[in-house]
ZAMARGU-4260 file (C-alpha; in steps of 0.2 Angstrom, whole numbers, plus 5000, padded with zeros to 4 digits):
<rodrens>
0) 4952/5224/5059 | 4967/5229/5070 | 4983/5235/5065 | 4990/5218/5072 | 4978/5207/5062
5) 4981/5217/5049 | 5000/5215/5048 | 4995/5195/5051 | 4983/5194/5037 | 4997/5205/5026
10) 5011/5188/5027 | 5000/5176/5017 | 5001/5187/5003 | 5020/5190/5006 | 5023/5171/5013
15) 5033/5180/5025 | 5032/5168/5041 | 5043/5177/5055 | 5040/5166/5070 | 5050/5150/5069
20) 5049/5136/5082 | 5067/5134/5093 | 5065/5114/5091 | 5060/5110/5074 | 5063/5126/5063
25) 5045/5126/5058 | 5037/5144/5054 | 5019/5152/5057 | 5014/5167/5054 | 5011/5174/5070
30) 5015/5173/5085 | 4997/5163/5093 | 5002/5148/5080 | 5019/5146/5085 | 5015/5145/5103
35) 4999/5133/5102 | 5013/5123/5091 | 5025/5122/5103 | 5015/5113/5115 | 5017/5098/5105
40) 5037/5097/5110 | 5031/5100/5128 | 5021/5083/5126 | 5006/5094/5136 | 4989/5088/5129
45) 4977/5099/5138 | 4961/5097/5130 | 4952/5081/5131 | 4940/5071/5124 | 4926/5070/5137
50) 4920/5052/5127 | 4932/5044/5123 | 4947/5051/5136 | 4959/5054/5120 | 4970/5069/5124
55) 4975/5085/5111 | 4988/5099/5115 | 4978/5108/5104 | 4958/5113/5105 | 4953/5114/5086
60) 4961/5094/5085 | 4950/5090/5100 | 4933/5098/5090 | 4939/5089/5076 | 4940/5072/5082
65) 4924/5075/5092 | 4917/5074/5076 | 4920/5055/5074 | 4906/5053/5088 | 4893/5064/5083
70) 4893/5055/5066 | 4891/5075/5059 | 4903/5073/5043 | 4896/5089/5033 | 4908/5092/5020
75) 4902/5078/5004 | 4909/5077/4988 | 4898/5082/4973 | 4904/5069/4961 | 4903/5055/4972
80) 4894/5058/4988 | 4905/5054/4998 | 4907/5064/5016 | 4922/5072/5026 | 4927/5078/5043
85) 4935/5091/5038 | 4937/5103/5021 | 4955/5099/5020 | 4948/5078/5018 | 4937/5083/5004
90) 4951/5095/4995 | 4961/5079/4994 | 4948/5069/4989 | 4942/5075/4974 | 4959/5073/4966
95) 4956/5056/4966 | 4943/5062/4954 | 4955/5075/4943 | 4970/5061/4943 | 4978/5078/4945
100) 4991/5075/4958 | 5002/5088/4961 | 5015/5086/4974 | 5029/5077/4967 | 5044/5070/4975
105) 5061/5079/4969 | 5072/5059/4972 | 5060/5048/4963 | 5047/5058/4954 | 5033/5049/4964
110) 5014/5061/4964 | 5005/5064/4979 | 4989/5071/4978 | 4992/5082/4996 | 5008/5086/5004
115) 5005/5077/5017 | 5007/5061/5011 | 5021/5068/5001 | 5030/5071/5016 | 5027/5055/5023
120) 5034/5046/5008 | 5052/5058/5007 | 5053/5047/5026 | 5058/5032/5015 | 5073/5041/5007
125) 5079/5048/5023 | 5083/5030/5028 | 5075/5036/5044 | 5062/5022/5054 | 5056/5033/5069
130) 5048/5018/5075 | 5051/5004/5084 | 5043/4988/5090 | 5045/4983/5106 | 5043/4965/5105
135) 5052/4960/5088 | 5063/4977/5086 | 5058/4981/5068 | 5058/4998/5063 | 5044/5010/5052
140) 5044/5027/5046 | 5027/5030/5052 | 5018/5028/5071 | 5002/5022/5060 | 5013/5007/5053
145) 5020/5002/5070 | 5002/5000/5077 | 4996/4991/5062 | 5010/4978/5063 | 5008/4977/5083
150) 4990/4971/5082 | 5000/4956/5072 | 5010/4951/5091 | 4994/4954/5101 | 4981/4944/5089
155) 4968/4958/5088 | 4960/4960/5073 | 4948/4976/5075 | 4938/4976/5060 | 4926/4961/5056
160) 4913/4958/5043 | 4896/4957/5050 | 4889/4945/5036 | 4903/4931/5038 | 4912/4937/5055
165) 4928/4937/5046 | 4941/4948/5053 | 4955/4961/5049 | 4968/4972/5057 | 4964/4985/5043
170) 4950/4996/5039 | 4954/4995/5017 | 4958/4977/5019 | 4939/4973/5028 | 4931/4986/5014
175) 4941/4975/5000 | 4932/4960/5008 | 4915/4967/5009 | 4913/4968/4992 | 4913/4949/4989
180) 4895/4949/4998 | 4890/4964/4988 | 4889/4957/4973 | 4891/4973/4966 | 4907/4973/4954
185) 4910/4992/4950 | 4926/4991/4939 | 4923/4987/4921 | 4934/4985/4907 | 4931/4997/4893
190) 4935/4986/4879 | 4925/4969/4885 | 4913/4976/4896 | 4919/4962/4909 | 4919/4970/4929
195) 4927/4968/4944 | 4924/4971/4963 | 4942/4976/4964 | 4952/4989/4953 | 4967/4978/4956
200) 4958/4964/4946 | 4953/4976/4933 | 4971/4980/4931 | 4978/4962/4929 | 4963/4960/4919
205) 4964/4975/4905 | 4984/4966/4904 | 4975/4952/4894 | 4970/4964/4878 | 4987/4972/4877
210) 4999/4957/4877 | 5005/4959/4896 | 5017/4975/4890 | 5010/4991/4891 | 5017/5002/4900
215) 5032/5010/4890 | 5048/5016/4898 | 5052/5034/4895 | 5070/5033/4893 | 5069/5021/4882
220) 5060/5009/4868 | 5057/4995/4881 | 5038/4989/4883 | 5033/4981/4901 | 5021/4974/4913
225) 5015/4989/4926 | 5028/4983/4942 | 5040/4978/4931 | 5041/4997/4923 | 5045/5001/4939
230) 5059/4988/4943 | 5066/4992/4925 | 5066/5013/4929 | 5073/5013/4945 | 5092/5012/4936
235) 5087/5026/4924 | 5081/5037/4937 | 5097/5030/4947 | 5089/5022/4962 | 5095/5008/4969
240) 5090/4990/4968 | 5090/4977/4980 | 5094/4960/4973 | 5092/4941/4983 | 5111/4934/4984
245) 5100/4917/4983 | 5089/4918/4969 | 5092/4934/4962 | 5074/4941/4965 | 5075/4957/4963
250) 5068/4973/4975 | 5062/4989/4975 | 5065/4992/4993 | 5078/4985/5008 | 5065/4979/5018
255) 5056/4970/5006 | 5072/4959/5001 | 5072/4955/5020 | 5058/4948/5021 | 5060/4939/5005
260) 5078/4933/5012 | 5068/4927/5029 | 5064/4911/5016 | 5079/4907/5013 | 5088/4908/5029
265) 5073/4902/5041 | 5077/4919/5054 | 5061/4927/5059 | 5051/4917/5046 | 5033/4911/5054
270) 5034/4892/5053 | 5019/4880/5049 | 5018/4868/5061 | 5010/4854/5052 | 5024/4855/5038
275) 5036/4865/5042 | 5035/4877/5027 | 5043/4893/5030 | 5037/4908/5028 | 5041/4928/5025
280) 5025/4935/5032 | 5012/4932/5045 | 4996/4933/5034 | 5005/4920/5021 | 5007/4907/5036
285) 4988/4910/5039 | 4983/4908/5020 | 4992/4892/5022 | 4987/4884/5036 | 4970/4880/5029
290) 4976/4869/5014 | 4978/4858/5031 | 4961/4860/5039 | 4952/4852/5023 | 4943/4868/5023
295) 4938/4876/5005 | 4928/4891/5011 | 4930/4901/4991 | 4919/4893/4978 | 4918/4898/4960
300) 4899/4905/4956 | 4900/4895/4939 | 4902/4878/4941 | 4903/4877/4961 | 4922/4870/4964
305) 4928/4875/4981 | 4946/4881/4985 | 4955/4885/5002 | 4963/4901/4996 | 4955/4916/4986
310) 4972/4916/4973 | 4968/4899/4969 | 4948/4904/4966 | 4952/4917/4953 | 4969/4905/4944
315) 4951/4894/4942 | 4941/4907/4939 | 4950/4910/4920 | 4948/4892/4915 | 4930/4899/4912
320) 4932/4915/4905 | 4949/4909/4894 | 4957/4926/4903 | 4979/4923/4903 | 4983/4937/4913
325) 4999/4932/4918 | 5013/4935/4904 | 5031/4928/4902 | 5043/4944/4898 | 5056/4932/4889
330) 5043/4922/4876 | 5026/4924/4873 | 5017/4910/4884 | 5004/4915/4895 | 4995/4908/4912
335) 4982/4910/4921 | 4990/4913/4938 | 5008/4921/4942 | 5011/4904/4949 | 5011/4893/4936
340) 5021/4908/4926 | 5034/4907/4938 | 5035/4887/4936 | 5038/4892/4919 | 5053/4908/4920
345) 5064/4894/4928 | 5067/4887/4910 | 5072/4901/4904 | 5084/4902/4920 | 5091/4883/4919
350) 5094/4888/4900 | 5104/4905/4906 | 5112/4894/4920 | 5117/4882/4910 | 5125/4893/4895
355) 5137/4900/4907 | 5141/4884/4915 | 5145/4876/4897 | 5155/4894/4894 | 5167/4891/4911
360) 5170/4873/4905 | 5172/4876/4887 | 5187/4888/4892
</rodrens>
């Protein structure tokens, strides 16, 4: 070993990191890092792919990603099997087994299990969206968000099912399907054995054996429902909430209460054309434009009834198993879909309404 790679090798027991980039105030510990870093300012991607024709400024990225084409994925996880690229994939993968998540957000007290993604996520307190779309001008705090939402203006939906030919812009929303064909149903409840293809079903599900409340607030002796824990922390942890001026829903985030005020005022909602129901989202239009087409491609496996939307198949799905999973936070009534549930809240809001309205008039 040289005296120079001595001296190296010496600042990563120090974490001395002398070399700082001009344009970003990143550090590296020698000088060869810094300067193969700079050449991502300079926008010079020298190394290319000679499959595909994607570009890299730097040459360990390119053999990386070469990796994707040779199939070779030799790092695999002991517990599950499951095989990685690269070490640093696997590393963060078997935290997923642990629960051990140890980068932590110093605003919100939200875990990571790398750094990385806890980066990513201090974005959304920054206020800061990078990212633009060029057709509709809405913003994101990542690139890989913007492409996700742009395959929505050009109608490309890269990842179908090769049993039903159904398709997605997303690679965890086409996994998620698959497993309807599987039959497999990995996630069981621990106290009725009952199991699930999805862990988010599982979740709604284990609700049903503790009274829809178990999540407790820290803070205080308050008892709720897993989202709205998270609602009801956000004032003790003073973040801020975002409320509907219309109906006084109530959001984590600005740009959720955007799209939810899109229903109300009709700007930049997708439209049904047969009906002229309005809506916040893209995918919601597309769930309901099949009520129209008669189509009822979901059918229950028990007693055969079809339905034109998979929310519908699983409300019906209770009726046989006697599951509520849906429960009022103001009484003790339960339903079998958030639906009906919310059919239900608004008599307790008429009641609230009308108290105050009897108050102002009674003065």
């Amino acid at each position: 070993m040289t005296v120079t790679r001595l001296k190296i090798h010496q600042h990563s027991h120090t974490e001395e990191k002398p070399y700082s980039c001009d344009q970003c105030e990143m550090t590296f510990i020698d000088k060869t890092k810094l300067t193969r870093h700079q050449l991502i300012h300079s926008g010079l991607k020298p190394f290319s792919c000679d499959q595909c024709g994607k570009a890299f400024s730097q040459i360990g990225d390119l053999t990386r990603h070469q990796l994707i084409h040779s199939g070779v994925r030799p790092f695999s996880c002991d517990q599950c099997g499951k095989t990685f690229t690269r070490m640093i994939y696997l590393k963060t993968h078997q935290f997923t087994h642990s629960a051990v998540k140890p980068f932590s957000c110093d605003q919100c007290g939200a875990t990571f299990i790398d750094k990385r993604t806890l980066t990513r996520h201090q974005v959304v307190h920054s206020g800061v969206k990078p990212f633009s779309c060029d057709q509709c001008g809405k913003s994101f705090t990542q690139k890989i968000h913007l492409k996700t939402h742009q395959l929505i203006h050009s109608g490309v939906r890269p990842f179908s099912c090769d049993q039903c030919g159904k398709t997605y812009t997303r690679m965890c929303h086409l996994k998620d399907h698959q497993l309807t064909h599987s039959k497999g149903k990995p996630f069981s409840c621990d106290q009725c054995g009952k199991s699930f293809t999805l862990k988010t079903n599982l979740k709604a599900h284990q609700l049903t054996h503790s009274e829809g409340k178990p999540f407790n607030c820290d803070k205080c002796v308050k008892t709720f429902g897993e989202y709205e824990l998270l609602i009801h922390q956000c004032p003790h942890s003073g973040r801020k909430l975002y409320h509907c001026d219309v109906c006084g829903k109530v959001f984590k985030h600005q740009h959720s209460l955007k799209y939810h005020e899109r229903i109300h005022t009709g700007h930049d909602a997708y439209v049904c054309d047969h009906c002229g129901k309005l809506f916040a989202q893209y995918k919601e239009l597309k769930c309901h434009e099949v009520t129209h087409t008669g189509v009822k491609p979901y059918h229950c496996d028990q007693c055969g009834k079809g339905f034109n939307a998979t929310g519908t198949l699983k409300a019906h799905q209770h009726t046989h198993t006697g599951e509520r999973p849906y429960g009022c936070d103001k009484c003790s009534k339960r339903y079998t879909s958030s639906h009906s549930l919310k059919k239900h809240q608004r008599i307790h809001t008429r009641k609230r309404r009308h108290s105050e309205v009897c108050k102002d008039w009674c003065q």
